[in-house]
Structures are given as C-alpha cells and as structure tokens.
N, C-alpha and C positions, 0 to 999 in steps of 0.2 A: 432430387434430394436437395435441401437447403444446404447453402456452403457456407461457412465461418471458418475465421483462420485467426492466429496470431501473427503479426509481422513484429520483426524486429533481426537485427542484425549487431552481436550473433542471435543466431534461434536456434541453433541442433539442444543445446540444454535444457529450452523450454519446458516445463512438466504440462500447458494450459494443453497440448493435445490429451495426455492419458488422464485429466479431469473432466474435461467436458463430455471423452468418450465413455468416461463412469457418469455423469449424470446424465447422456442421453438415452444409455442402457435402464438406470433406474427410473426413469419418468417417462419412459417408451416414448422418446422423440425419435422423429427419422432426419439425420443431420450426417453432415459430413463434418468433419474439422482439422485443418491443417499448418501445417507450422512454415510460414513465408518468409524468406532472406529477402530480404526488400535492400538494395544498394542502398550505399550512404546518401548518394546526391539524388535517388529516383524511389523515395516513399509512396511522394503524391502519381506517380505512373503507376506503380505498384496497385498501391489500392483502387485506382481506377479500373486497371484490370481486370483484377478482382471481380469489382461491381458489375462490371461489363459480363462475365463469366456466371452471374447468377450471385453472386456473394449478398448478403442479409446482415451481415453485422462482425467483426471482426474487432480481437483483443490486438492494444499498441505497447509493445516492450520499448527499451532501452535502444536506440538514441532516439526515436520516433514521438515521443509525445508532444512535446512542443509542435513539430512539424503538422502533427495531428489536432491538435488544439486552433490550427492557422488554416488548417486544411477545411473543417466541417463548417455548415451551415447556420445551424444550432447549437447552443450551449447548454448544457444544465447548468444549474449555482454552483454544484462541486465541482464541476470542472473548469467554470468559470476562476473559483476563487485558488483551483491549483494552478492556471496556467498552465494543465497541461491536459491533454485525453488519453485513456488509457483502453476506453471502450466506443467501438463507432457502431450506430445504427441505422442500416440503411432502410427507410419507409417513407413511402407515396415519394418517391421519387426525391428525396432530400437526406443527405449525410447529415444526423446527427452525434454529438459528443456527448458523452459521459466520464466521470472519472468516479471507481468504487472500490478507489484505493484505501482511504477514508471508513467507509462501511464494512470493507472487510478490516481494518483492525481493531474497530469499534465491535465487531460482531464477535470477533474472535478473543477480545478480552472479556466481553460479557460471556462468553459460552463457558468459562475460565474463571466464572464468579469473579470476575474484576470489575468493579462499579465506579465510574466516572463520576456519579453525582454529588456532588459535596468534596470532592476531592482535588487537592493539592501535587498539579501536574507538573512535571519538569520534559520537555523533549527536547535532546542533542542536536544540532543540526538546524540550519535554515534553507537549507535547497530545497527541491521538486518535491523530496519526499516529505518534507513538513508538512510542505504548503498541500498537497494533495490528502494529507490527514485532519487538517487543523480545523475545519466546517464541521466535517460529523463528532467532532470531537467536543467540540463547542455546544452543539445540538446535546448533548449528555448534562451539559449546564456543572460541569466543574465548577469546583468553589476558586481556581485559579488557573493559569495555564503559564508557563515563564517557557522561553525559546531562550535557547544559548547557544554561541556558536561560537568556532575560534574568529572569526571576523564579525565584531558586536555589532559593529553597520546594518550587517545582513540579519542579525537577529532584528535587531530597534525596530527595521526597515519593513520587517513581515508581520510584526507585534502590531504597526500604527496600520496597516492594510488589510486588518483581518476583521469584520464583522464582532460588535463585542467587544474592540480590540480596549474596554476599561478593565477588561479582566483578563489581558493576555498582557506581559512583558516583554521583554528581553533585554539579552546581555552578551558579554562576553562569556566564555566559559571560565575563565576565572574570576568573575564578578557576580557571580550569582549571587542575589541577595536573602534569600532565603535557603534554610537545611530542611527544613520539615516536610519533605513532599513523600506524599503517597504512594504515586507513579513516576518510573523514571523511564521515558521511551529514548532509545538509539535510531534516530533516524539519519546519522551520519554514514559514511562511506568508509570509515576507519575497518569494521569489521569485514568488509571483501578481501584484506588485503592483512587481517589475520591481526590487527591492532586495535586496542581498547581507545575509545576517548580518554582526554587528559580534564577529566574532572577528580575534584578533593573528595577521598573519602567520609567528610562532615556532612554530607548531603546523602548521606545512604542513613543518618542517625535514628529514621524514623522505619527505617527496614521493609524499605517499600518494596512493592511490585517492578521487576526490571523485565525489561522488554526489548530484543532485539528485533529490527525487522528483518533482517538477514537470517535465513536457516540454513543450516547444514549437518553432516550426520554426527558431529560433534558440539558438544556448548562450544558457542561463539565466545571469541575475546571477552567483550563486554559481559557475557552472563557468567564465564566463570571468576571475575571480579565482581563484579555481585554478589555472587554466591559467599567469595572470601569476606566478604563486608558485612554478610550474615542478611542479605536480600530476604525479604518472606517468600517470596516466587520468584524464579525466570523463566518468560515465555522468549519463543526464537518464531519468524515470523512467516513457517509454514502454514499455521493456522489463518494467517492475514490474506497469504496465496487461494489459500481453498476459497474464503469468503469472498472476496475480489471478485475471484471468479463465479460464484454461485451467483453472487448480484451481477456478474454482466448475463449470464445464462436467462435468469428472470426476465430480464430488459428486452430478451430475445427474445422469449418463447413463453411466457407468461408464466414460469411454474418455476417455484423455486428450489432447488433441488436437496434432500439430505445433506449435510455437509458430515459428519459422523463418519458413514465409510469409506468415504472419499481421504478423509484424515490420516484414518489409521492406514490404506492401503499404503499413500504417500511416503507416509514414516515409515512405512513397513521398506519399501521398494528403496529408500533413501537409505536404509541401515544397512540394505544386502551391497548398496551399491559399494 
C-alpha cells in the first residue's frame, strides 16, 4: 500500500490524516496516511526514512517548510516564489517540491463566490504565509494587490519580489494608502494567539470580504471585527485546509477529490470538539 504522511512538529493536531482518509475512501485509492513528529534538528533524516520505507509523497507543516524548500530536488513556481514547500513528491527516484497553499485559498474563496478578478486586494502580513499565497492570487489577475505589515521593510521587500510586482504594493499597517478594497486577507499570526490586527476601521469603508486564514470552532479575532465594521462576509481558513490538501492529493494520485464533504465533516467534527 502507498504511504504518505504529514511531518511536522507539533503534529498530534494535524486534521491532513482524517482528510486524506476521506478522499481515499471517496475515489477508492488504496493509501496509507500518517502524521510524523519529525525532531526540530532531524527533518531532512525523517523524511529520508520515510522515502526509504516506501513513502510516495508527504504534506510539510509548521516549522518544516523552509527546511523542505532546501531539502527537494525540484521546485514548482509556487513554491519557488514562497520560499517554502508545503507538499513533496516522490517520482523516478527524485524529491519534488510543491506549495498549494496558494491554490487552496484561491479555490476556497472562489467556491464562496468570492472573485478575485477586477478586484481591490489588501492582505495583513508579510511572512511565509503571504509569500506562499501571493502567485495564485496574482494568477486571478486582481485589479490591485497592497501587502502591509507592522514592519513596512518586510511588506515593500515582498511587493518589489513578486511577479507583477506593478500591481502589488506595500506598507506599513498604518500607512496604507488606500480604503477601498474589496478583499481583506489576515495572513498574520495575531489570530493564533486570540488578537486582531491593529489596522483603522477606514479600510473596511467598502465592506468587503474579510478573510482569516486561521480556523477554529469560533469566529476568530479578526472576523468578529469585521463583522462589527459591517464586513459583507467573513470566511476563516478551514475551507483553505481542505483545498491545500485536495491539490496535494491530485499531485499524488491524479484525481482530484470532492472537497464538499470533506468540509462539512471538518466543521462538523470541529464544533463537537
């Protein structure tokens, strides 16, 4: 039986084992899949192992992508332009990188009738998690895209480095130069730790779509200040998880799986928990 695993450290939390075992169920794979505590200093042993054991392709959590990004053979563009991997595939004998960090929350605002095209983006944050969305987001051909962050260096710094980057900004979070945006994505770390970003209510004036990437069985910080700002929607970014994952499943196994019952089971199992 093929093996695929997630590493990452911690991983008891993981949800990618009870997603992948609902889409091998639905598309009748025969697969194993399992959740690996790979040591802080012993990744690249870890996943060698792995390989060694028969392993085919393996999801990269939190602190691992970078080290995974240094690790593989091969780059795709998205993972190229995140600097980081988040999906490795093992074929004819060579470890490739993917990142479908990107894809899933592009897929997952589109399924959510949220349309990128012509539209007036704002996203919180310039770390990992930007940089690993900002490619398929671009590929949507927004009519703007502005990065802000509390260190404006690190916004300006991802703005001039990104494909495009005549229609990507940045700033500080207090220097935002425009209010009118459409879409407002939270790709900062504030929300782990149960705190909103410190952006002006002036920039919610066109009552956009807010967007956490962070899920949990309650609105997050940031979405129920949205909501008070009079937000049109708040998404929270289990819908991002399921997609992520359906597009590393694809990459594996050629078949892309429902993502629909995989959703609601999530939210389902998320609300009881």
């Amino acid at each position: 039986m093929d093996q695929y695993a997630v590493f990452g450290n911690p991983i008891a939390h993981s949800k990618s084992p009870f997603i992948h075992k609902m889409f091998a169920e639905q598309t009748g794979q025969s697969l194993h899949y399992a959740a690996i505590l790979s040591p802080l200093d012993g990744f690249a042993e870890s996943v060698s192992t792995f390989i060694a054991s028969g392993g085919r392709g393996a999801n990269v959590t939190v602190p691992f992508k970078e080290q995974a990004f240094k690790l593989v053979e091969q780059l795709s563009p998205a993972a190229r332009q995140a600097g980081a991997v988040n999906t490795l595939i093992y074929q004819d004998g060579k470890l490739l990188g993917d990142n479908t960090d990107g894809i899933g929350l592009v897929k997952d605002l589109l399924f959510h009738g949220v349309v990128l095209q012509g539209k007036k983006i704002l996203i919180i944050g310039a770390g990992g998690a930007t940089r690993g969305v900002v490619l398929p987001i671009l590929e949507q051909t927004p009519a703007s895209l502005h990065i802000a962050n509390r260190t404006a260096e690190k916004a300006l710094s991802l703005a001039k480095h990104v494909p495009s980057f005549a229609r990507v900004t940045g700033s500080g979070l207090n220097d935002i130069p425009d209010t009118s945006f459409d879409l407002i994505i939270n790709a900062s770390s504030a929300s782990l730790s149960g705190d909103s970003p410190n952006i002006d209510a002036a920039y919610m004036v066109n009552k956009p779509v807010c967007y956490d990437m962070v899920y949990s069985k309650e609105d997050t910080a940031f979405n129920l200040w949205c909501q008070q700002q009079g937000a049109s929607m708040t998404l929270d970014g289990l819908g991002m998880l399921v997609e992520q994952a359906a597009q590393s499943f694809y990459l594996w196994r050629g078949i892309m799986p429902d993502t629909q019952p995989v959703r609601q089971a999530l939210r389902m199992s998320l609300s009881q928990a």
